[in-house]
N, C-alpha and C positions, 0 to 999 in steps of 0.2 A: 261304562263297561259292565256285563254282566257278573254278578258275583253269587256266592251260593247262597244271599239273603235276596238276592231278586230275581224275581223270573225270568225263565230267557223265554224270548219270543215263541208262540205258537200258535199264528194264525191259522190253522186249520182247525184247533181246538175249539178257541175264538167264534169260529165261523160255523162248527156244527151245535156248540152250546146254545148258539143265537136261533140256531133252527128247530132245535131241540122246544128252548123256551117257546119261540114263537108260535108251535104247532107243525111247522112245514115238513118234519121228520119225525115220527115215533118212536123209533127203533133203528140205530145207527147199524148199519153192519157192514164191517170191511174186512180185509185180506190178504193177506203177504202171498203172494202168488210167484217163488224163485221157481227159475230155469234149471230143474234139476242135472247141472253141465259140469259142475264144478261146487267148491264149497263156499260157504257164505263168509263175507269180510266186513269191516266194521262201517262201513257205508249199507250193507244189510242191515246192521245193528239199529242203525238209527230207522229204515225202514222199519222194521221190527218192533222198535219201541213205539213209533208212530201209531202204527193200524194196531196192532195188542193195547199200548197206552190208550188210545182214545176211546175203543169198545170197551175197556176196563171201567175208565175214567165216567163214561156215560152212559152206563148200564146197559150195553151193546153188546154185540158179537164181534170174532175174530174170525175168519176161517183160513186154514192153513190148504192153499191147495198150487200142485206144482200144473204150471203151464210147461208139458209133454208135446210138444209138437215137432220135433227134431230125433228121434230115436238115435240117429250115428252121433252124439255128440252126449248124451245121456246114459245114465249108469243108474242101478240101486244102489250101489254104493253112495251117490250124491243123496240119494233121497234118504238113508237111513242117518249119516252126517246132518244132513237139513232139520230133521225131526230131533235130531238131539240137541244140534245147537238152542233149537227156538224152546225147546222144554228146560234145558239147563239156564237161561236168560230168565226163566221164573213163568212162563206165559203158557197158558190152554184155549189151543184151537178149539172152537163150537163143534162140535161134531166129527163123523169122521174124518182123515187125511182124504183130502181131493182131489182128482188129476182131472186138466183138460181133455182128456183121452175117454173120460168118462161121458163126456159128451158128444163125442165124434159122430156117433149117428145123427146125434141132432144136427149139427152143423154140416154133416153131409146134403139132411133135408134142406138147411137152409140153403144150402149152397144151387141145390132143383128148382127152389123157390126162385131166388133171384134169377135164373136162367129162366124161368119162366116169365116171369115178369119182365124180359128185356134188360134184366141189370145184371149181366154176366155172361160169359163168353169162354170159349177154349181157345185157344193161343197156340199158334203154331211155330210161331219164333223164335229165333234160339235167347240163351238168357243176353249174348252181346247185341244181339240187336233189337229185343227189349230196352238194354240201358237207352241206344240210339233211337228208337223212336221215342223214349219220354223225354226230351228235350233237357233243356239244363234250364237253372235260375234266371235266364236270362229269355232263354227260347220256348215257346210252345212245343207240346210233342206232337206228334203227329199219329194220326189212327193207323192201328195192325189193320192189314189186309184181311186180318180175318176174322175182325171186330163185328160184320154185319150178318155172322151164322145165323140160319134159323134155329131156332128154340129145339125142333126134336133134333138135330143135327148136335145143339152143343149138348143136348140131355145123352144122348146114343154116348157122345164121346166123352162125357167125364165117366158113364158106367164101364166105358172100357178102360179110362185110363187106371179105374179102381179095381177092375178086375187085373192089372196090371200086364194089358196086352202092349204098353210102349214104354220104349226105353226113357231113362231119366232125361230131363232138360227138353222133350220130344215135344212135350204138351205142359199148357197148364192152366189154368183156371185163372181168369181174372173179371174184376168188379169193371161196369163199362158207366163209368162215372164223369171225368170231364179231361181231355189229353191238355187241354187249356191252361187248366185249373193256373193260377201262382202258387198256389198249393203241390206240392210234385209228387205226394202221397197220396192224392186225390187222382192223378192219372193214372186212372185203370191198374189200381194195385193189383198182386197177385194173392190168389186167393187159395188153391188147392196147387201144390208141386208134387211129381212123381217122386217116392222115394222106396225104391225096393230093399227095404230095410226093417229086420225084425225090432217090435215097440217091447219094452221093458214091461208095460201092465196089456198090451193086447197082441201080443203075439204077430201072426203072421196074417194077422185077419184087413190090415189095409197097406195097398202098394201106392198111396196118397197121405198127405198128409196137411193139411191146415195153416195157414200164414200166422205168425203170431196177433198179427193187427186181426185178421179174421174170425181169431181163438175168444180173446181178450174179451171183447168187451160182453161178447155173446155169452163166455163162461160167468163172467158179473149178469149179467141179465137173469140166470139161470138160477144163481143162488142166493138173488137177491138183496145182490150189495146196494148200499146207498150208494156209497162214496170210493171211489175208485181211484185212491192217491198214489200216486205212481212220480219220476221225478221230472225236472225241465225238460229232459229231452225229448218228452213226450208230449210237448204240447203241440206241438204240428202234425204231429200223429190227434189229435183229441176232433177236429172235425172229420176222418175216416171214422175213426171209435164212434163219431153220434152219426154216422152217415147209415154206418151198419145197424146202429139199433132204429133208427126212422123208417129201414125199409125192411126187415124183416119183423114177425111177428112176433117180438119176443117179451115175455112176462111180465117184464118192470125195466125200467131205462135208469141205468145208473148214472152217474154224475162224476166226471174226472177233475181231480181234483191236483193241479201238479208244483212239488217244492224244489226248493235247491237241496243237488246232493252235497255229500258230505267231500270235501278234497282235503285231506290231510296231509302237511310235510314229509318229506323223508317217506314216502309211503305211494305201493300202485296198489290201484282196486279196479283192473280192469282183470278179469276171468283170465283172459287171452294168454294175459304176459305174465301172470301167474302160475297158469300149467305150463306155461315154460320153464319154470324155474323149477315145476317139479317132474317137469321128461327129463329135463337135461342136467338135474341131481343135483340141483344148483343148491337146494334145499331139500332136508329130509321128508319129504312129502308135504299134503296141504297142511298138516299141523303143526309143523316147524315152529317153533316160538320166535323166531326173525318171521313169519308171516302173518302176514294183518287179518287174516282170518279168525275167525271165533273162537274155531278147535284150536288154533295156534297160541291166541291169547289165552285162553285157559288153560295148556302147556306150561304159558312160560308164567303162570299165576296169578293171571286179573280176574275178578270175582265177577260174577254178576249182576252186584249191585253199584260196582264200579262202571260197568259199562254202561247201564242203566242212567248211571250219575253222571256219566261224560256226554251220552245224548240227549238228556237233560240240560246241560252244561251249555252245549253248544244251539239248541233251540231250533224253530223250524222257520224259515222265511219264503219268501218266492226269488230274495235278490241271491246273486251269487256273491256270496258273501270273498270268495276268494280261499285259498288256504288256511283251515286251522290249525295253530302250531301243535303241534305232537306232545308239547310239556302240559297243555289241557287234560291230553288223556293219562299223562304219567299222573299230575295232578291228582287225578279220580281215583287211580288206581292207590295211590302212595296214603293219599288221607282214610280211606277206608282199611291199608293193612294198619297204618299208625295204631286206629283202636283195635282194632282186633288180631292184629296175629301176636302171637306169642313169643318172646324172647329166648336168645340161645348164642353163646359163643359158636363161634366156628372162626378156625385159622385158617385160610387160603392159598399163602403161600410160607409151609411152616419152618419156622428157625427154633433150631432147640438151645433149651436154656437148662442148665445144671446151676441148682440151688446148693451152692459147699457147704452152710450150715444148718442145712437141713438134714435128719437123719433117715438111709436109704428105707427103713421100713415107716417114716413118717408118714400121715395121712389124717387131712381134716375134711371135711363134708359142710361147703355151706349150703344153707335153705333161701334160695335165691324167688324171689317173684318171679313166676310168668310172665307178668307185663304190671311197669311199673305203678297204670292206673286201674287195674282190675282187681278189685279183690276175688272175684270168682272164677280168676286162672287161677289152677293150682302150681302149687311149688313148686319149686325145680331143685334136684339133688349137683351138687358141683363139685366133684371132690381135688385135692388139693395136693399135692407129693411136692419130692424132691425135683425133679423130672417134668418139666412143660413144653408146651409150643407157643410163640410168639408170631403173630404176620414179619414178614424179611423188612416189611414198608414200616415198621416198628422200632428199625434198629438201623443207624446209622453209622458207620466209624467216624467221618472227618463231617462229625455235625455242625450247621450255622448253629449261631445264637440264639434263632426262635423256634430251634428244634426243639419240640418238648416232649421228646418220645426217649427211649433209650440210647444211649451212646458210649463210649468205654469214660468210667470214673461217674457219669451221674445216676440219678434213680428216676424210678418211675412207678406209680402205684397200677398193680394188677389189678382190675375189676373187681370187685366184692371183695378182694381179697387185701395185701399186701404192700408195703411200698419196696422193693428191691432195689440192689445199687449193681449197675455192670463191672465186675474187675476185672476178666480177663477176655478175651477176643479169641478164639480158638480157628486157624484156618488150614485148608487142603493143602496140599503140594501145588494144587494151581492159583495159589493164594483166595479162593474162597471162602467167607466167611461159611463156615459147617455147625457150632456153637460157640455161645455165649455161657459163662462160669459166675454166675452173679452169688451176692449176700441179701439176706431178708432183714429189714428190722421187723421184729418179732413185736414190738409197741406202736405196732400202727395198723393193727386190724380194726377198721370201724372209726381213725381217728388223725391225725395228723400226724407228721415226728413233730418233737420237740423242737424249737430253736431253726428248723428250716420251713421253704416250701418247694413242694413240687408238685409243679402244674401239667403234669402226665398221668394220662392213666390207658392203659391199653387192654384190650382183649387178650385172652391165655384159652387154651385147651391141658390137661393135665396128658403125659404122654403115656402112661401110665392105662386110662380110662379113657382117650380119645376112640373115637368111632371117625375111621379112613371113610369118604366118600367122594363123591365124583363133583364138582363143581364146573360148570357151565356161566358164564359170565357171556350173557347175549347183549349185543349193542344195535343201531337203526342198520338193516340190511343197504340203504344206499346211503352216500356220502354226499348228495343235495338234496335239495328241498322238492326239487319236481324232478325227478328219474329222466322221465318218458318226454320233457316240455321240447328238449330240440330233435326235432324230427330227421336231423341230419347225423342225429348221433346215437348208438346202440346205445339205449337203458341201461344192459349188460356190462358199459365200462365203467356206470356210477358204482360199481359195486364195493358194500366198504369190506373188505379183507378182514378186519379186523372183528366182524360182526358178531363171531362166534370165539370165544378165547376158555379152555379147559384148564382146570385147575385140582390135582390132586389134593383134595382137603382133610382135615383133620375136625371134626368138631365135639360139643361136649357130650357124653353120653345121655342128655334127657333127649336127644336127636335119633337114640338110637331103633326108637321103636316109630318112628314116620310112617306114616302112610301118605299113599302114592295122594298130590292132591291137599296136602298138608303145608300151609304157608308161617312163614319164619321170618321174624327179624333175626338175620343174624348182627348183634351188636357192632354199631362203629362202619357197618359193610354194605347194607341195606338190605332191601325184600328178598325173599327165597323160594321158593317152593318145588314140594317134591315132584318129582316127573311122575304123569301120569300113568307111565307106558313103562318106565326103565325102571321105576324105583321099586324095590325092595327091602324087608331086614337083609341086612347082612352084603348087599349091595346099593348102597344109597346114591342116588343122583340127584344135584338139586341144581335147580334153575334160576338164574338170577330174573327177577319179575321187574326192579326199577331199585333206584338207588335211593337212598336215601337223601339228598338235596332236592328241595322242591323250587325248583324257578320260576314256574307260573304263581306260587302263590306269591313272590315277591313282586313280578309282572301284575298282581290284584291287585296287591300294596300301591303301587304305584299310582294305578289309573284309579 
């Protein structure tokens, strides 16, 4: 089993080092090339890590460029989300931001070219009897009647289909390659579609637009990728990819290269059924901290170097590896806030406590560490009254015997502070407990009582110097492991209800000055962090990021 003293596999790595040394490559250069449709999710992540890591790793380039070939489905809005996720992840594209659209004329040429040369065609079929003539896995397709145009006849009609004198679905361009093929993307793909649709970077300037397989490889030819890693589902697409660079004239002929993606538990990473969660308000748009997206992780408080550390973690193969458990990624996230976030009481669901021998103008001030292994956190001020808050999960009236928390008649030591003893139970007319009336021993700051033990100790906020804020406690959006795996069943009924739970909180005032983007242990409750969007002074919101039990590392232990 892979642990964080051994490598996880990366044979792509592996295999451009080896070209590297041998000579067959000088200069690696690859590309995260997203569909600017939607935002990116942590199966991008690991894309991401991939082409950035390895041009990193090997004194190479990266180029960040969006394949635009779809206008009705595209937005700037995706594209300026995209550019921030891959910058906030730690990584710089080579040069400037790229779009496929930047190359459209070229690819228009080439597309004359191949009509000239007898390897392309206009199409006058509708797109349902396109699907019927390419035949199925089983059947040969059989040639369009209009496979045998002459050369000026198909040139005359791709100029008008670009001048946009035919309606959509009317016409389209395709590659005249083999209807035979076992290959089914080898027969006579589609190469240019009508789309009367204004482009996000060129306007109203084409009523055509480019097949992704058409785009692809020719945009790598252009900018001089080596290595064009992209994932399994692409590899029966990889003989049209080298078909197009064999017959058109392009620069340099790149090299595809394809891994298994990432499948996570409890988790969908298909674009589709994610903007449906955010038409249908199912989620507070793509950032939602319940969504597996980038902007959503960093919401709900996973850092960069944690996700960095999880597709690390999880490595690169060609096999499908199957489902990776989700405690991996909590994993990543959990051990990197352990050293670095900073420590901080907070009550979540608060029960008040009145200390009777204490006096009402009393007040002490301890000097708490930031975190208990850093000397280079600063202090933290914790001040101390008559007047506290306790979590409700703290205090029990008819406690078992392994209760070791509060309960009427025993004690229990307050954090940094205190040991106090319960004496009186205070409750509503609907028999609620409302407060608890305890005694302090005043000889056990810093030290044991005398003659007993008590093996409690709980978190406190002072009610006094508490800072009210918004508590958010996010759990896995679905309640299986594969949402989407029965096809007979809507995704939308795994949905776990419970995913999102709010909590009016109360914490200690070194909380009070957060900034949005600011992550916390709060003590005893787990990771925290401020919302990027909602949080301010004076109105604080915080996000539950992961909890503090780590399963997977027990899951290491094991194997």
């Amino acid at each position: 089993m892979t642990n964080e003293t051994t490598p996880a596999p990366n044979f792509i790595r592996n295999q451009v080092r080896d070209e590297i040394e041998g000579g067959q490559v000088t200069k690696i250069v690859t590309r995260f090339p997203p569909e600017p449709n939607g935002f990116l999710h942590i199966g991008h992540a690991k894309s991401i890590c991939l082409n950035f890591g390895l041009a990193e790793q090997m004194g190479g380039e990266c180029h960040l460029r969006f394949d635009d070939t779809n206008p009705a489905k595209e937005e700037q809005a995706y594209i300026d989300a995209i550019k921030e996720d891959v910058s906030w992840l730690g990584f710089k594209w080579a040069g400037p931001v790229r779009f496929a659209s930047d190359y459209f004329d070229q690819l228009y040429a080439w597309a004359q070219h191949l009509i000239r040369e007898g390897k392309a065609y206009v199409d006058d079929l509708s797109p349902d009897e396109i699907r019927e003539y390419r035949g199925t896995l089983t059947a040969p397709g059989k040639p369009s009647p209009y496979r045998e145009r002459s050369v000026e006849e198909n040139l005359d009609l791709l100029e008008r289909m670009s001048l946009g004198e035919f309606g959509e679905s009317e016409k389209v361009l395709r590659a005249k390659i083999d209807m035979a093929s076992p290959n089914i993307n080898l027969r006579d793909p589609i190469l240019y579609r009508i789309r009367h649709a204004s482009h996000h970077q060129t306007g109203d300037k084409w009523k055509i637009y480019p097949s992704y397989d058409f785009t692809h490889g020719q945009s790598d030819a252009i900018e001089g990728i080596t290595h064009s890693i992209c994932t399994l589902e692409f590899e029966d697409h990889r003989p049209l990819y080298e078909w197009f660079l064999d017959n058109l004239p392009v620069p340099s002929k790149p090299r595809q290269i394809e891994f298994a993606r990432l499948n996570l538990d409890y988790t969908l990473t298909s674009k589709r059924k994610l903007k449906l969660l955010v038409d249908e308000q199912i989620v507070d748009g793509w950032d939602d901290p319940r969504m597996p997206t980038i902007s959503g992780m960093r919401r709900r408080g996973y850092t960069p170097a944690s996700i960095r550390k999880f597709c690390e973690m999880i490595g690169v193969t060609r096999a499908d590896g199957g489902l990776v458990d989700i405690a991996m990624l909590t994993h990543a996230i959990r051990s990197d806030l352990e050293d670095n976030a900073p420590r901080a009481m907070c009550v979540l669901k608060p029960l008040k406590i009145v200390l009777t021998n204490v006096a009402e103008d009393h007040e002490e001030v301890y000097d708490v560490p930031g975190h208990p292994a850093r000397d280079d956190m600063a202090m933290r001020k914790v001040p101390f009254g008559r007047e506290l808050y306790i979590d409700q999960d703290d205090f029990m009236e008819d406690a078992p015997k392994k209760f070791f928390r509060l309960a009427p008649g025993k004690e229990v030591r307050l954090r940094n502070s205190y040991v106090i003893r319960c004496d009186e139970v205070v409750k509503d007319d609907a028999g609620e407990v409302v407060e608890l009336r305890c005694s302090v021993d005043f000889d056990t700051l810093g030290k044991n009582p005398e003659g007993r033990k008590v093996k409690g100790v709980v978190h406190w906020v002072s009610a006094t110097h508490g800072v009210p804020m918004e508590v958010r406690l996010y759990d896995n959006l679905f309640m299986v492991e594969q949402p989407d795996r029965d096809k007979d069943v809507d995704f939308l009924e795994h949905l776990n209800k419970e995913s999102l739970v709010i909590c009016q909180a109360i914490g200690e005032p070194s909380l009070a000055n957060a900034a949005p983007e600011d992550r916390f242990q709060f003590e005893r409750m787990g990771y925290f962090c401020a919302d990027r969007h909602l949080s301010k002074p004076g109105q604080l919101v915080f996000n539950r990021t992961v909890g503090l039990k780590d399963s997977w590392a027990k899951i290491k232990q094991k194997g």
